[in-house]
C-alpha positions in Angstrom: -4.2 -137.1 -14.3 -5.5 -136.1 -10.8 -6.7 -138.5 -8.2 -10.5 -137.5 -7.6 -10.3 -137.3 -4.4 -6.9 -134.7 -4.9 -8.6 -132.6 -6.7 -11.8 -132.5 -4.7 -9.8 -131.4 -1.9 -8.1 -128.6 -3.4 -10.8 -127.2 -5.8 -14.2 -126.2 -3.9 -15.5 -125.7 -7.2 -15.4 -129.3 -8.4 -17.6 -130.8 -5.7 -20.6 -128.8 -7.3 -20.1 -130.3 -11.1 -22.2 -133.7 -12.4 -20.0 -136.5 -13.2 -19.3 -136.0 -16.7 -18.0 -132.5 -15.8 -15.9 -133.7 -12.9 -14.4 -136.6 -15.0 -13.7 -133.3 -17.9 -12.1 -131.3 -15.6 -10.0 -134.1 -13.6 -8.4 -135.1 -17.1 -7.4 -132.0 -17.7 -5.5 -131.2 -14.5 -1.7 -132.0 -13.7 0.7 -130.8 -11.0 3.8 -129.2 -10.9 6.6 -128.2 -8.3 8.1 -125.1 -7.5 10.9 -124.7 -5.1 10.7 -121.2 -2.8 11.6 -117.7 -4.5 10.7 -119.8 -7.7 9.0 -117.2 -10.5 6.0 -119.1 -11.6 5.7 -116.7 -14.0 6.8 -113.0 -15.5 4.9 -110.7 -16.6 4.4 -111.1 -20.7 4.9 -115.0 -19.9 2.1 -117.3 -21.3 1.5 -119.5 -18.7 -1.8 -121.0 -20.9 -3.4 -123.4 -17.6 -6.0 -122.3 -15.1 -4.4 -122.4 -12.1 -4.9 -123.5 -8.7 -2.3 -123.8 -5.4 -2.6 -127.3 -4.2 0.1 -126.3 -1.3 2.2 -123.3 -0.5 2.2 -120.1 -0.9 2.2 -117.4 -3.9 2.5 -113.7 -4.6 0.8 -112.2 -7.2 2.5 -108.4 -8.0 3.5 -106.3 -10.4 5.9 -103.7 -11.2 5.1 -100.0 -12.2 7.3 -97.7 -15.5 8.9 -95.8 -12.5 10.1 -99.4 -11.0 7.6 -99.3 -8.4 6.6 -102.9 -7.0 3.3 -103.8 -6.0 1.6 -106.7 -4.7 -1.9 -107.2 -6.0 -2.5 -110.5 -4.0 -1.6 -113.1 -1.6 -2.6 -116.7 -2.5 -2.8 -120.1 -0.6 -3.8 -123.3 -1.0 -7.6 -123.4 -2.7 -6.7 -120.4 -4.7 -7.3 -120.4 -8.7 -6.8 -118.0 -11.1 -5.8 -116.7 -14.4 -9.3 -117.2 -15.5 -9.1 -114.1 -17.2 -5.8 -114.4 -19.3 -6.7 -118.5 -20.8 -10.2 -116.8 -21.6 -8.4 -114.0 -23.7 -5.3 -115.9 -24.5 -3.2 -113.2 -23.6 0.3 -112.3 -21.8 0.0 -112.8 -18.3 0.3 -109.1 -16.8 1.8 -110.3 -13.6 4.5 -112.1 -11.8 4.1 -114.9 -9.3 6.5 -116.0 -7.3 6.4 -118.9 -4.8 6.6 -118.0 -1.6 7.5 -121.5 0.2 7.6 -124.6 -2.0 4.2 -124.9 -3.9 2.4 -127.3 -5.7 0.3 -126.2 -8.1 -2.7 -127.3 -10.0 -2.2 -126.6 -13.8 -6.0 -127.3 -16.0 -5.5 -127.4 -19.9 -7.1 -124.1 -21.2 -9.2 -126.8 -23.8 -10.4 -128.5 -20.5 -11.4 -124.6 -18.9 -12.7 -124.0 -21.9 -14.7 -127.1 -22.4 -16.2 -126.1 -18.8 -16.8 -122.8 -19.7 -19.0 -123.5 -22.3 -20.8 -126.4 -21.0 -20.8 -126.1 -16.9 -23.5 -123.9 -15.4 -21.6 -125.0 -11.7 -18.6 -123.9 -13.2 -20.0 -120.7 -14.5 -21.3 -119.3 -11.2 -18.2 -120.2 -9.7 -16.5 -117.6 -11.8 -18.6 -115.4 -11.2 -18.3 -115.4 -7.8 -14.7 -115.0 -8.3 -14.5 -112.3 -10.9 -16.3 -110.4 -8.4 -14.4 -110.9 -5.3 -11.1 -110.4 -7.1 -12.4 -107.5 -8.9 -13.4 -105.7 -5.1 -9.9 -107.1 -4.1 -8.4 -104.6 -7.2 -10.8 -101.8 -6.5 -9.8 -101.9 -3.1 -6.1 -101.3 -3.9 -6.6 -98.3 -6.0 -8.7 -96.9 -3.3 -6.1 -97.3 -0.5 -2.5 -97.9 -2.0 -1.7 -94.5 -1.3 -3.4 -93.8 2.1 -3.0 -96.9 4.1 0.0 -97.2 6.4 2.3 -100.4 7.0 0.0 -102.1 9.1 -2.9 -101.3 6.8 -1.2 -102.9 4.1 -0.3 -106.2 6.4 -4.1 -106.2 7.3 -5.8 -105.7 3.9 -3.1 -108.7 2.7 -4.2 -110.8 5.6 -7.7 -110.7 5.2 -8.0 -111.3 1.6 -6.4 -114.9 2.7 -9.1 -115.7 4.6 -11.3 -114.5 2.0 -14.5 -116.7 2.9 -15.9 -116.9 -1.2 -12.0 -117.5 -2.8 -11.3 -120.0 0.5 -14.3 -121.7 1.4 -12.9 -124.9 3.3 -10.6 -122.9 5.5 -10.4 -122.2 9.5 -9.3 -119.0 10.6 -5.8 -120.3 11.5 -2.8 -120.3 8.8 0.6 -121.4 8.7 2.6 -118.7 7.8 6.3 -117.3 9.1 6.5 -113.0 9.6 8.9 -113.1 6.8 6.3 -114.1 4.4 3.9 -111.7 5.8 6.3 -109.2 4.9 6.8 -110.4 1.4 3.5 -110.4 0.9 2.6 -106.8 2.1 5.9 -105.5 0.9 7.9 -104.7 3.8 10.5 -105.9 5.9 9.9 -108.8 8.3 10.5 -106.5 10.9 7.9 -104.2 10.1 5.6 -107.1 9.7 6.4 -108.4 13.2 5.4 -104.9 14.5 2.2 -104.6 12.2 1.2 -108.2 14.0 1.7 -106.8 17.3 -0.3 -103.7 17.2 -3.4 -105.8 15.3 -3.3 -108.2 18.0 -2.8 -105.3 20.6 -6.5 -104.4 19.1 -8.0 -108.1 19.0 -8.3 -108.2 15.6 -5.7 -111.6 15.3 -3.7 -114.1 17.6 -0.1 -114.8 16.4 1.3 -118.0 17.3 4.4 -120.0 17.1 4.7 -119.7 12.7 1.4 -118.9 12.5 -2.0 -116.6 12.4 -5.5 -116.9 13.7 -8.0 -114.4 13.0 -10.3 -113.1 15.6 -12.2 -110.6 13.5 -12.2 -110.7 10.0 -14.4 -107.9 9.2 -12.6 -105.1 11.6 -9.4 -106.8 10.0 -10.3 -106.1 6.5 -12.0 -102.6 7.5 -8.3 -101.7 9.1 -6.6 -98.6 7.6 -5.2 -97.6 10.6 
C-alpha cells in the first residue's frame, strides 16, 4: 500500500477526495518497476489497473494494418490513464513502452471502480480528462498527415505540459533529444534540429538534457 503522502504527490486528483475516499483509493494502489525500452504493455494485453507514472517517461502508440507506427501520446510523471479500458474491461488497444526507467502507479480496477461509483471528486476529474485526451486524439487525425517534423516534435511537446493532465508542473522538463525523437517518431537528429528552429522562434529554451517552455500556446498552435 501507498504512503499518503506518495500518492498525494503523484496523483493531483487525490488531494480533492474526503478521507474515506483517499483511504479507498490509497489501498488500492501499488507500484511497479520498469527498466527503459520495457513494453508495459501490447496491444490486446489486459493490463486491468488505472494507471498513473510516479517517475519516468512512457509512449503511448500504436501500429496501423499497413505497419505504420504512430504515437498517440507522450506521458510523464502525474499522468493516468486507461480509464477507459478498466471501465469497459477490454483489450488494451495500445502499446506503452518506457521510455527511461519508470515507476508506475498500478490502482485495482475494484478500487477505480469503487471511486467511480461513489466519488463526485473523482468523477469530474475524469471528466476533465476524457476531454483533454479526447482534443489530444482529434487533434492527431486532424494533422497527422499535414504537419511536418517539427510540427510533430511540437504538438508532442506541448501536450506534456498539458496544464489540466499536469497540473503541479513548471515549464521545465528533464528530457534527452533522443527521447524527444522517440516520442515524435523520428530520429534524434531530426529532433535536435526541430529544437533548434522552435527555439530559433522563442517558442522553448533547450538546455543541458532538458526543455523549458516559453510559450505554450504558440507551441501547441505550431504546424509549421
Amino acid at each position: 500500500m501507498i504512503p499518503p503522502e506518495d500518492l498525494r504527490r503523484i496523483a493531483a486528483w487525490s488531494r480533492d477526495l474526503t478521507e474515506v475516499e483517499f483511504e479507498e483509493a490509497r489501498r488500492g494502489v501499488s507500484l511497479k518497476l520498469y527498466g527503459k525500452g520495457a513494453y508495459i504493455c501490447h496491444v490486446g494485453d489486459r493490463l486491468e489497473s488505472w494507471t498513473g507514472v510516479a517517475e519516468g517517461l512512457v509512449k503511448m502508440s500504436t501500429t496501423s494494418k499497413t505497419g505504420k507506427a504512430a504515437t498517440l501520446a507522450g506521458m510523464r510523471a502525474g499522468a493516468w490513464f486507461g480509464e477507459g479500458t478498466v471501465i469497459k474491461a477490454e483489450p488494451r488497444r495500445y502499446e506503452l513502452v518506457a521510455l527511461r526507467e519508470t515507476r508506475l502507479a498500478l490502482m485495482r480496477r475494484s478500487t477505480f471502480l469503487w471511486l467511480f461509483e461513489h466519488s463526485a471528486a473523482f468523477n469530474r476529474f475524469l471528466v476533465h480528462q476524457f476531454n483533454e485526451r479526447l482534443a489530444q486524439f482529434i487533434a492527431i487525425a486532424e494533422t497527422e498527415r499535414t504537419l511536418d517534423s517539427t510540427g510533430r516534435l511540437a504538438r508532442n511537446l506541448a501536450w506534456l505540459f498539458n496544464p489540466i493532465l499536469y497540473p503541479d508542473l513548471d515549464r521545465t522538463l528533464a528530457i534527452s533529444q533522443e527521447e524527444l525523437g522517440l516520442l515524435a517518431g523520428m530520429s534524434r537528429q531530426i529532433a535536435n534540429q526541430g529544437l533548434a528552429k522552435l527555439e530559433g522562434l522563442g517558442l522553448l529554451e533547450v538546455g543541458h538534457g532538458s526543455v523549458t517552455i516559453l510559450d505554450l500556446e504558440r507551441l501547441a498552435r505550431y504546424e509549421g
